[in-house]
C-alpha positions in Angstrom: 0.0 0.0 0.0 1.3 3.3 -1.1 1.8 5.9 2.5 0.1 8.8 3.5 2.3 11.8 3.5 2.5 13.7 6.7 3.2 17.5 6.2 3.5 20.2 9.2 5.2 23.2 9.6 3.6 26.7 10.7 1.7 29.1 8.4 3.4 30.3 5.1 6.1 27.7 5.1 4.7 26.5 1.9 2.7 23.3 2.8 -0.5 23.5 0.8 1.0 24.5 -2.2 3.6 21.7 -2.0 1.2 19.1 -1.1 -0.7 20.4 -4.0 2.0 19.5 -6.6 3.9 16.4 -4.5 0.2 15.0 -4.8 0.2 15.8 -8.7 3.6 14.3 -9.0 2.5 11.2 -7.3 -0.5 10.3 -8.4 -1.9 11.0 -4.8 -4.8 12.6 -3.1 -4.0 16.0 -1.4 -5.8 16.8 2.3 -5.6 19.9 3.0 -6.5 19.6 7.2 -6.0 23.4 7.4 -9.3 23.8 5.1 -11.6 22.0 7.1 -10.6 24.1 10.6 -10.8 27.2 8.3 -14.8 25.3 7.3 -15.2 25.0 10.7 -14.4 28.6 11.6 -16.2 29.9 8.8 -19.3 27.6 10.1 -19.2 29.2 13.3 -19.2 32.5 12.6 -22.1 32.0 10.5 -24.1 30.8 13.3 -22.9 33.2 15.6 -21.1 30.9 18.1 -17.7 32.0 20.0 -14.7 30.6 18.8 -13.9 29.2 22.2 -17.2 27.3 23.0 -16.3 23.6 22.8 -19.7 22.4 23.5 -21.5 24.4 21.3 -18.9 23.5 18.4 -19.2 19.9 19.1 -22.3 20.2 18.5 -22.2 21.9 15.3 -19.5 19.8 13.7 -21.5 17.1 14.5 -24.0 18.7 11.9 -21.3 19.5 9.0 -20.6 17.9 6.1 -17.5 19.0 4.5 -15.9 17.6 1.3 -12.8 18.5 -0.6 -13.1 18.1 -4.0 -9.5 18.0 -5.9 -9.4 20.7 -9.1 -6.4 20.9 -11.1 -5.0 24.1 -9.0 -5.7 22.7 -5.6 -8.8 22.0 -3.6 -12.3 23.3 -3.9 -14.1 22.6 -0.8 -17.9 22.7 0.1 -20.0 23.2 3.5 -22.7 21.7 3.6 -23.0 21.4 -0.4 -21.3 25.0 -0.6 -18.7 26.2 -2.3 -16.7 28.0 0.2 -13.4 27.9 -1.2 -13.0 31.5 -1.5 -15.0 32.6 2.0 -12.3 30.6 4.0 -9.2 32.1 2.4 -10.2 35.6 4.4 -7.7 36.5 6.4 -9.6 36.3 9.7 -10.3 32.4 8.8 -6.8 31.8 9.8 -6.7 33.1 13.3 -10.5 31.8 13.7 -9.1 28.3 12.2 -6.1 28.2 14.5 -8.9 29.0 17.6 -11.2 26.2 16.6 -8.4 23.7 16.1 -7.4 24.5 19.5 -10.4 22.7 21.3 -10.6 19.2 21.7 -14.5 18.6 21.2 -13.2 20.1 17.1 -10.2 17.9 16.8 -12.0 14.7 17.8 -14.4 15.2 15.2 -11.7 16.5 12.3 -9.0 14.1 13.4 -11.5 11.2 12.8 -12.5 12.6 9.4 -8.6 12.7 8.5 -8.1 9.3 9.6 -10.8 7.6 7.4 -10.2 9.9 4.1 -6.5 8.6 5.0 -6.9 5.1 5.6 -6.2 3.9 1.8 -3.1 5.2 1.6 -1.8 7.2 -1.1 -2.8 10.5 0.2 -0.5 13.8 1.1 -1.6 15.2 4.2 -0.9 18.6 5.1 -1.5 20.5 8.4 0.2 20.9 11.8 -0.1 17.9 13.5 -0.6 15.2 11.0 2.5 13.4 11.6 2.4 13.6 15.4 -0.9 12.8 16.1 -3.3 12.1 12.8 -0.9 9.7 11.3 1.9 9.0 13.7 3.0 5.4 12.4 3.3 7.0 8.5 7.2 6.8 7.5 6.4 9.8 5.1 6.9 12.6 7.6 8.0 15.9 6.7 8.0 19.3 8.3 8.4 22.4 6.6 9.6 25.8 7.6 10.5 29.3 6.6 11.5 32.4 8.2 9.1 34.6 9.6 9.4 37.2 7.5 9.5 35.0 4.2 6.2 33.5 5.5 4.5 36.8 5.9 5.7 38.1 2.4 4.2 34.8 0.9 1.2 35.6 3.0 0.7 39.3 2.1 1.4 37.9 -2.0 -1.4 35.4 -1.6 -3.7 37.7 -0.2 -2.8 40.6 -2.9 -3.5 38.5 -5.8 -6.6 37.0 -4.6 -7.2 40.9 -4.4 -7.2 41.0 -0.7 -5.4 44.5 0.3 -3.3 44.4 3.7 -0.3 45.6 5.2 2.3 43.6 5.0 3.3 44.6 8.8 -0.6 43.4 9.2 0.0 40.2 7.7 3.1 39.4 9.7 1.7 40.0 13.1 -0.9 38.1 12.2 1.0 35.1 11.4 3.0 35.2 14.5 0.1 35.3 16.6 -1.1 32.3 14.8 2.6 30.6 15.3 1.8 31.4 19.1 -1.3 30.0 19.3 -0.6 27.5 17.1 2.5 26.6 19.5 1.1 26.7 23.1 -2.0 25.5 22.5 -2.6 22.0 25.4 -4.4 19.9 22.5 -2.0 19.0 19.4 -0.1 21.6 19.6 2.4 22.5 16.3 6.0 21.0 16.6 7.9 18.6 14.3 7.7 15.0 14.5 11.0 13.5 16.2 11.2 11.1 12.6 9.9 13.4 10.3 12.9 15.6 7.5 12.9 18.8 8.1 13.0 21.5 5.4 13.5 25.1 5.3 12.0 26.6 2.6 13.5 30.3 2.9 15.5 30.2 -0.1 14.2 26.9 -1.9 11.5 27.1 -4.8 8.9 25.2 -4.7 9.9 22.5 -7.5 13.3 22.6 -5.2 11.1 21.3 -1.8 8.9 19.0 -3.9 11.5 17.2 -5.8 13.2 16.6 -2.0 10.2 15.0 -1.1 9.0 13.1 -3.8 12.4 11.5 -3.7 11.9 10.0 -0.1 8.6 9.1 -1.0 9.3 7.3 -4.0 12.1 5.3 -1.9 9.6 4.2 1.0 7.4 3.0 -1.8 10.4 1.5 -3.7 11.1 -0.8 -0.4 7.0 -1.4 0.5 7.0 1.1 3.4 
């Protein structure tokens, strides 16, 4: 059976749009975790619940459906038959997704979705705790990172040509609030896998990261891992 890919590393280090083209490469099926906290978030809001109210949020992820639909650029994904693609990419969807993914009552319900779209095999994973929690006993672990300021330009890029206008200064105290949070929070928090490869991005392009791990992957399937 061909391995899931575990992928962490804090925001802007390049994950999704990695996993986006390792999956490609391989012939696998990209999860991308980090959009179905952001569906969450964006779910919340809606219905007017705080961000920190685990009960109420267990019960509402309870009631989601959320499906990610591969396209040839990445993922679409839907909320309850939605398209909200575009509604979760708003920059307060990343702090509101780092809060949600903070609670226990969310990540039971997420993590258990990741598991079963996962248990095939063949699938690149991307998030912040898939190879320390969601899919420990992988040998495909990587963990991808970036300097704080190269994350935050990547950021503020993204953002400006999905015609989002920020500050960059915004957008970089933004992401190390989320790298905070993200951190210290008691439930999965964010740190690197003791197994997994770790890669700084800073100066590497994309093709550069990819082509690093396609070439690990490719050997663990070469020997049946």
């Amino acid at each position: 059976m061909k391995p899931v890919v575990a992928i962490d590393g804090p925001s802007g280090s390049g994950k999704s749009t990695v996993a986006r083209m390792l999956s490609r490469r391989l012939g696998y099926t990209h999860l991308d975790t980090g959009a179905m906290y952001r569906a969450v978030a964006l779910a919340a809001v809606r219905n007017q619940i705080s961000l920190d109210d685990g009960p109420s949020l267990n019960n509402l992820c309870e009631s989601l459906r959320i499906e990610l639909v591969p396209k040839n650029e990445g993922v679409l994904v839907y909320l309850n038959g939605e398209d909200v693609t575009d509604d979760i990419r708003l920059p307060e969807m990343s702090l509101g997704s780092s809060a949600v993914s903070a609670l226990p009552e969310v990540r039971r319900h997420m993590v258990r979705l990741q598991r079963e779209l996962g248990r095939e095999g063949a699938v690149v994973a991307e998030g912040r705790d898939m190879g320390t929690v969601v899919f420990p006993d992988t040998p495909a672990k990587f963990y991808l990172d970036a300097s704080l300021q190269e994350r935050a330009r990547r950021r503020w890029k993204q953002l400006q040509e999905g015609g989002v206008r920020e500050e960059l200064d915004k957008v970089l105290n933004e992401i190390r609030q989320r790298d905070m949070n993200d951190a210290s929070r008691d439930h999965s928090p964010l740190r690197k896998a003791e197994d997994a490869i770790y890669v700084d991005t800073t100066y590497k392009t994309v093709e550069e990261v990819t082509k690093i791990l396609a070439e690990r992957v490719l050997e663990l399937e070469k020997h049946g891992a």
